[in-house]
C-alpha positions as CSV (number, residue, x, y, z in Angstrom):
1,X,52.8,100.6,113.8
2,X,55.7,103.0,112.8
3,X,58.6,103.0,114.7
4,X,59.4,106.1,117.2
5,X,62.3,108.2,115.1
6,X,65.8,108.1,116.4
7,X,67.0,110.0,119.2
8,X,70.5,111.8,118.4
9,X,73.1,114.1,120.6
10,X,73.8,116.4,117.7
11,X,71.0,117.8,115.3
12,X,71.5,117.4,111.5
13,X,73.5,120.3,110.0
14,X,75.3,120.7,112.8
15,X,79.4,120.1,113.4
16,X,80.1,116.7,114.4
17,X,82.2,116.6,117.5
18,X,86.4,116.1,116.7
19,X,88.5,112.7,117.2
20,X,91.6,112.6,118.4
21,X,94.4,109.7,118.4
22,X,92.0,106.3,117.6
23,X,94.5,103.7,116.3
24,X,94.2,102.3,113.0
25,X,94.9,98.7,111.8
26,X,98.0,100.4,110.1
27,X,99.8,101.3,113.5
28,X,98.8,105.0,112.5
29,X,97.3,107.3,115.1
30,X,94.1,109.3,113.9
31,X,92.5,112.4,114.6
32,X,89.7,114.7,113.1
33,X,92.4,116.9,111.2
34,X,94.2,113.4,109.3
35,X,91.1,113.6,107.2
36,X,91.4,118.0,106.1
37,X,91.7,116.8,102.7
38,X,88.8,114.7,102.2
39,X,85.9,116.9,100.7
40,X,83.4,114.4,102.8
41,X,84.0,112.0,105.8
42,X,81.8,109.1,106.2
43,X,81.8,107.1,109.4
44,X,81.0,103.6,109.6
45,X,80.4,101.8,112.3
46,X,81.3,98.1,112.1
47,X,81.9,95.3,114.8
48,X,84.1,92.2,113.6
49,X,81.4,90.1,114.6
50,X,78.7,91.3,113.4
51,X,77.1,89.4,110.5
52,X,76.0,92.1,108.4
53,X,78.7,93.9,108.8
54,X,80.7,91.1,107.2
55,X,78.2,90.9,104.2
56,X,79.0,94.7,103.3
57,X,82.1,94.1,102.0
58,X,82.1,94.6,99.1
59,X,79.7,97.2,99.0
60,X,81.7,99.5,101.8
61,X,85.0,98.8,99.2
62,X,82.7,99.7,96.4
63,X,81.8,102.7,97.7
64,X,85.3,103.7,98.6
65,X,86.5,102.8,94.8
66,X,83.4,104.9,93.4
67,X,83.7,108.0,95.0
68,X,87.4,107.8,96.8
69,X,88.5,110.3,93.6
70,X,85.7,112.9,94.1
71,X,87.1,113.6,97.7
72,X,85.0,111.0,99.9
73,X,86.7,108.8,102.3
74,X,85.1,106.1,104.0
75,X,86.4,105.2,107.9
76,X,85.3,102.3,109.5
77,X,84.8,102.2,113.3
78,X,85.1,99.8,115.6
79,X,83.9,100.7,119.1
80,X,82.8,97.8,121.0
81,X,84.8,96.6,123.8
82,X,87.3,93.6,124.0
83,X,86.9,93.2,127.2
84,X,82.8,91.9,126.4
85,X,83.8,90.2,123.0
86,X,87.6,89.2,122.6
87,X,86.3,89.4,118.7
88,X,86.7,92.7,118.8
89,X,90.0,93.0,120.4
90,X,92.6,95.6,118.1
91,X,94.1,92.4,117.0
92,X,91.4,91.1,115.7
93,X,90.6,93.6,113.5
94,X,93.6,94.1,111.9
95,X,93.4,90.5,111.1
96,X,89.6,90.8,110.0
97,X,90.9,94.1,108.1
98,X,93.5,92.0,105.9
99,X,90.9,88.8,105.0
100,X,88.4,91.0,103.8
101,X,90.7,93.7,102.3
102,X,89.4,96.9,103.6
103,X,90.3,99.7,101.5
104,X,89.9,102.7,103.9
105,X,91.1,103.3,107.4
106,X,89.6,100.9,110.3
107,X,90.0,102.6,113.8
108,X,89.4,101.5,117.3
109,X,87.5,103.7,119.3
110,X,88.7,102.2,122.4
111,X,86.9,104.3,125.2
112,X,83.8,104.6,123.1
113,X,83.5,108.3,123.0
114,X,82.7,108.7,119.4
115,X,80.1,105.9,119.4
116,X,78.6,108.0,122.3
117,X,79.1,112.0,120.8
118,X,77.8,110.3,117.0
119,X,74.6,108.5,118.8
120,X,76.2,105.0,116.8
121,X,73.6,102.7,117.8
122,X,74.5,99.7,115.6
123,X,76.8,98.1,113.7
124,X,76.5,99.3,110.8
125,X,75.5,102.6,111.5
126,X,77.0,105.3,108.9
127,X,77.0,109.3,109.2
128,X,78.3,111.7,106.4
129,X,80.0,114.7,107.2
130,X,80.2,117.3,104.5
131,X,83.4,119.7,103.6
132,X,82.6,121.9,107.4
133,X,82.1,118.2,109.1
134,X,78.3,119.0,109.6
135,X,76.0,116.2,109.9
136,X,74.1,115.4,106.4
137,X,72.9,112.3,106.8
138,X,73.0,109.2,108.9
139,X,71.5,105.6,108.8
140,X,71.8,102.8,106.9
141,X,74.0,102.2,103.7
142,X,71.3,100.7,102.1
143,X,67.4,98.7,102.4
144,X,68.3,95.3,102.3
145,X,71.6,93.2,103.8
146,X,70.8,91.0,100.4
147,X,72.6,92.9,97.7
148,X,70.4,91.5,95.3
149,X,67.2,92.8,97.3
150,X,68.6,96.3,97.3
151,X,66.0,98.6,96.0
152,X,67.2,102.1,97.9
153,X,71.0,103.0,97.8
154,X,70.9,105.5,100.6
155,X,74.5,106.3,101.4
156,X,75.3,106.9,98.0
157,X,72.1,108.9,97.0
158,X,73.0,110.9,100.2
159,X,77.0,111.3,98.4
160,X,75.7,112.3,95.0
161,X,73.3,114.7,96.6
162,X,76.4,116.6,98.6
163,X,78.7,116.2,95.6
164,X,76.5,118.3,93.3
165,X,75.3,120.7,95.6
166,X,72.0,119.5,96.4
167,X,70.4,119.1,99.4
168,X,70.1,115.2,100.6
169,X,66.9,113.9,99.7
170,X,66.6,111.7,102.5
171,X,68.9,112.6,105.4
172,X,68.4,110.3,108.0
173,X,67.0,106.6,107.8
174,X,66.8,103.4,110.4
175,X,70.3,101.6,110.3
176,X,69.7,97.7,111.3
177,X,72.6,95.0,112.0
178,X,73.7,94.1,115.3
179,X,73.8,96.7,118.8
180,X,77.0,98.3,119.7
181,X,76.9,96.4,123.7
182,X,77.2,99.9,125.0
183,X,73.2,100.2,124.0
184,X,72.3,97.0,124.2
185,X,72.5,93.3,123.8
186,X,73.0,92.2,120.5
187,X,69.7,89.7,119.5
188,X,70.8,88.6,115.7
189,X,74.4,87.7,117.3
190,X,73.1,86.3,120.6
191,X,75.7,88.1,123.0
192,X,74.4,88.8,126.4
193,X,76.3,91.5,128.5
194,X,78.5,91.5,130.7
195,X,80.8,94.0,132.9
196,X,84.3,95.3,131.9
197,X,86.9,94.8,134.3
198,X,87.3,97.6,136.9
């Protein structure tokens, strides 16, 4: 049985909604215009927590090494609330951001507001924005959470399609890891919900 396709606020091609003033684990403020130099944007939305967020390391620096000096820039996201998961407090993550030695910007999305104007429905959940911010492609990074399984490299097909001109092959696939609470329970982590205080 194939799985109903993804339901998202904004249709491919068009303009992703702005940011404005997320905190990064630098102490920096960040908003949509701190990236106008970056010939592509790609959003990543990551938990601490999460488990296979952890095991994409490497392949999230990876990335950033690879295409960093072609004009991509990779931003991590974290948007689930502290006051459900003390893991993902700001603290935490500036911790979590120096032991696995991120090499591109990790913000808090405190209020959630980009999670909800994106459609994030996981962690990790990616989106690549193009040199006019459009939407080009969202979904998973790759097919397996095994690197050595790893048959499809979407994210980066989806990058080398944009960076010579071409349309992306495959725009949009199923991301999988763990739920950002706002959506849902998480079932691989085993969190059950609660209520932030008023």
């Amino acid at each position: 049985m194939s799985l109903a396709p993804l339901q998202y606020p904004i249709a491919l091609m068009e303009k992703a909604p702005p940011f404005e003033k997320l905190k990064g684990v630098d102490g920096k403020e960040y908003s949509s215009p701190s990236f106008d130099g970056d010939k592509i944007l790609v959003l990543i939305f990551i938990a601490n927590r999460c488990p296979t967020a952890r095991v994409y390391t490497d392949r999230m620096n990876a990335i950033q090494r690879d295409y960093g000096p072609r004009g991509v820039q990779i931003v991590a996201v974290n948007s689930d609330s502290q006051y459900l998961f003390s893991t993902e407090a700001y603290s935490e993550m500036v911790k979590i951001s120096q032991e696995r030695g991120f090499s591109f910007p990790y913000l808090k999305d405190e209020d959630q507001k980009l999670a909800k104007s994106f459609g994030a429905l996981v962690t990790l959940h990616a989106f690549v924005l193009d040199e006019e911010r459009r939407f080009r492609y969202r979904g998973r990074i790759d097919d397996s959470r095994d690197p050595e399984l790893v048959t499809t490299n979407d994210l980066r097909n989806a990058l080398d399609d944009l960076l010579e001109n071409r349309q992306v092959r495959v725009p949009e696939t199923r991301p999988f890891a763990c739920a950002i609470e706002l959506f849902g329970p998480c079932v691989s982590c085993g969190d059950q919900l609660g209520s932030p205080p008023p």
